[in-house]
N, C-alpha and C positions, 0 to 999 in steps of 0.2 A: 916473280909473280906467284900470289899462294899459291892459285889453282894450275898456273900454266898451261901453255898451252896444248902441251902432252896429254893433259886430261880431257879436253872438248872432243866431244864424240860426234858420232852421226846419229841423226833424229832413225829411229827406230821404228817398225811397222808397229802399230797397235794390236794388243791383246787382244782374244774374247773373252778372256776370264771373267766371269764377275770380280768385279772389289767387295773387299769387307766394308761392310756396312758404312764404320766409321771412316773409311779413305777415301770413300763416292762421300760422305758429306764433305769435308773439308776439301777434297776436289771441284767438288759444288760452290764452296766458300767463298773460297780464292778466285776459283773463276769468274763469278759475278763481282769481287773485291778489287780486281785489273792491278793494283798495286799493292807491294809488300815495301816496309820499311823493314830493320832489324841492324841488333849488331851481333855479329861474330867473332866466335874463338875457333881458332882451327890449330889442331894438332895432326902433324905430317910426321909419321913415324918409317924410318930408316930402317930395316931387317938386317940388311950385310952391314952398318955401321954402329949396328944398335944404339942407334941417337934419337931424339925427339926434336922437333921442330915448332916452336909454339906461335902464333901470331892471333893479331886482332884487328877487326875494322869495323867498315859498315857495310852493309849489302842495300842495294835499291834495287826492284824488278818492275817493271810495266810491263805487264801482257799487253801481247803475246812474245817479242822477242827484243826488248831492251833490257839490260843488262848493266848495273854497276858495283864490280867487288872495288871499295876501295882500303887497302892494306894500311892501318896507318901504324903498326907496333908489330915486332922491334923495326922492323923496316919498311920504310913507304912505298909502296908502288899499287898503279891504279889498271885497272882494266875495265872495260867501257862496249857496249856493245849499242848501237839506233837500229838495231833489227838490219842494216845492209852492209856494214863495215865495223868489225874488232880493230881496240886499239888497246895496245900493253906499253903501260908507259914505267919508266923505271926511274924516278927522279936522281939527280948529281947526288951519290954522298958526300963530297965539298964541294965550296965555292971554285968554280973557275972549273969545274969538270962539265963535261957535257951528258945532259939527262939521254936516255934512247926509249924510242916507241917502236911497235912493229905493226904495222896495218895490214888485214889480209879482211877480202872480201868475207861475206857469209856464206858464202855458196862455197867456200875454202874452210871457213871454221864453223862447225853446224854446233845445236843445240848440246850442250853438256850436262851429263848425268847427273852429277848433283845438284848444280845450277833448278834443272827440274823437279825433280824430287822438291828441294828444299822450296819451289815455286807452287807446290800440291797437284803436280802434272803427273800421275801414277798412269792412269788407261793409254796414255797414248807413248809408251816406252815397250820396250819388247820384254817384260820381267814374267817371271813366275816369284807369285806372289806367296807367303806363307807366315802364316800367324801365329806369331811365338809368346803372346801373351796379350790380353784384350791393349796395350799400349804400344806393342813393340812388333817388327815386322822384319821377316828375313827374304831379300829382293834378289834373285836370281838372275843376271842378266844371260841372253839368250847366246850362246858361244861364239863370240866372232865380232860381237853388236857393243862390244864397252870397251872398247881397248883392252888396255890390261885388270881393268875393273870387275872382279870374278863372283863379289857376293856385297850388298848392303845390306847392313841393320838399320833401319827406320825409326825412331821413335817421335812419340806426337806427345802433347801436352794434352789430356784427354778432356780437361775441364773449360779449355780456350778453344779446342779444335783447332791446333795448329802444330805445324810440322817443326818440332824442338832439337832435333839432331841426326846426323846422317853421317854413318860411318860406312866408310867404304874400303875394301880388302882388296889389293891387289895379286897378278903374280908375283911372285918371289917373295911374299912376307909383308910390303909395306903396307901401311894403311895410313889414310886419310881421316879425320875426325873434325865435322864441321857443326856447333853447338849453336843454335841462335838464341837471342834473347831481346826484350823489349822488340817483340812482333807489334808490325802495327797494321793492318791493310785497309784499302780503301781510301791512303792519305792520299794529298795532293804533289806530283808531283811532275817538275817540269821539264820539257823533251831535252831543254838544253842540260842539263844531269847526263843525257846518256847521248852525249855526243862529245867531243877529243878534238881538243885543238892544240899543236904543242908546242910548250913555252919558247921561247929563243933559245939556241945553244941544246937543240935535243936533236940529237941523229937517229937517221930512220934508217934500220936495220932490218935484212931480212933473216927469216930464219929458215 
């Protein structure tokens, strides 16, 4: 799974900071836009293996809490959230093998950091905010409250008002790099998208 499920965090108390200017609009944006279309590149980079990990798909969001990354290069696999139940589904690499999904409640796997961010959900996350250039933002999360996710860079598309890349720093070195492109919000999209039914021949595993 890109994101896995190591990375979904716990929803966070809200800030009182103000937002910059330009985060509270594009916060505003998205909020009244309820849905993001987009595609993604995500680079997962390795510290202790010094490797890079590249992949591509699509992202769908319905506010407030539906959710679809789906992975389709080099390798396929979907993750799927209807706001009450996560499903990570990992399709056969050949014929005749069996696909696996893992299903765990929401109350089990809460909102994720970048999932949000990338959503324009900034005031209600637990960050200290800071302004490293009128386009680019360095996001602090609050000690304890991101996993192992210790520092994002934010960057927005200043002329779309929209949230273009989020990279995230881990402990120990690794980082996460998630780029979107062809943003669309506002489009139409249907509940069954963010709902997981699994194919024949898929083993449901826990983790």
């Amino acid at each position: 799974m890109s994101l896995g499920i190591s990375f979904f965090l716990s929803q966070a108390q809200a800030q009182h900071l103000p937002l910059p200017k330009i985060l509270k609009e594009i916060e505003k944006i998205y909020s009244q836009s309820k849905t993001i279309s987009a595609q993604f590149s995500q680079v997962n980079e390795n510290a202790a293996l010094s490797s890079k990990k590249m992949s591509q798909g699509t992202l769908l969001i319905k506010l407030p809490s539906k959710i679809r990354w789906e992975t389709k290069s080099p390798d396929s696999n979907l993750l799927v959230s209807d706001g009450h139940h996560f499903w990570f589904y990992t399709p056969p690499f050949e014929t005749g093998e069996m696909g696996q999904v893992i299903q765990k409640k929401s109350s089990e796997v809460q909102t994720q950091l970048a999932t949000a961010l990338l959503a324009g959900s900034f005031s209600s996350q637990n960050l200290t905010i800071r302004q490293e250039s009128p386009f680019r933002f360095s996001l602090t999360p609050k000690p304890g409250s991101a996993g192992t996710v210790i520092r994002v860079i934010l960057e927005i598309n200043p002329t779309q008002k929209r949230v273009q890349k989020v990279n995230l720093e881990h402990q120990g070195g690794n980082r996460t790099e998630i780029t979107l492109s062809e943003i669309e919000l506002g489009v139409s999209l249907k509940d069954e998208l963010f709902f997981f039914k699994p194919p024949p021949h898929t083993e449901s595993i826990s983790d």
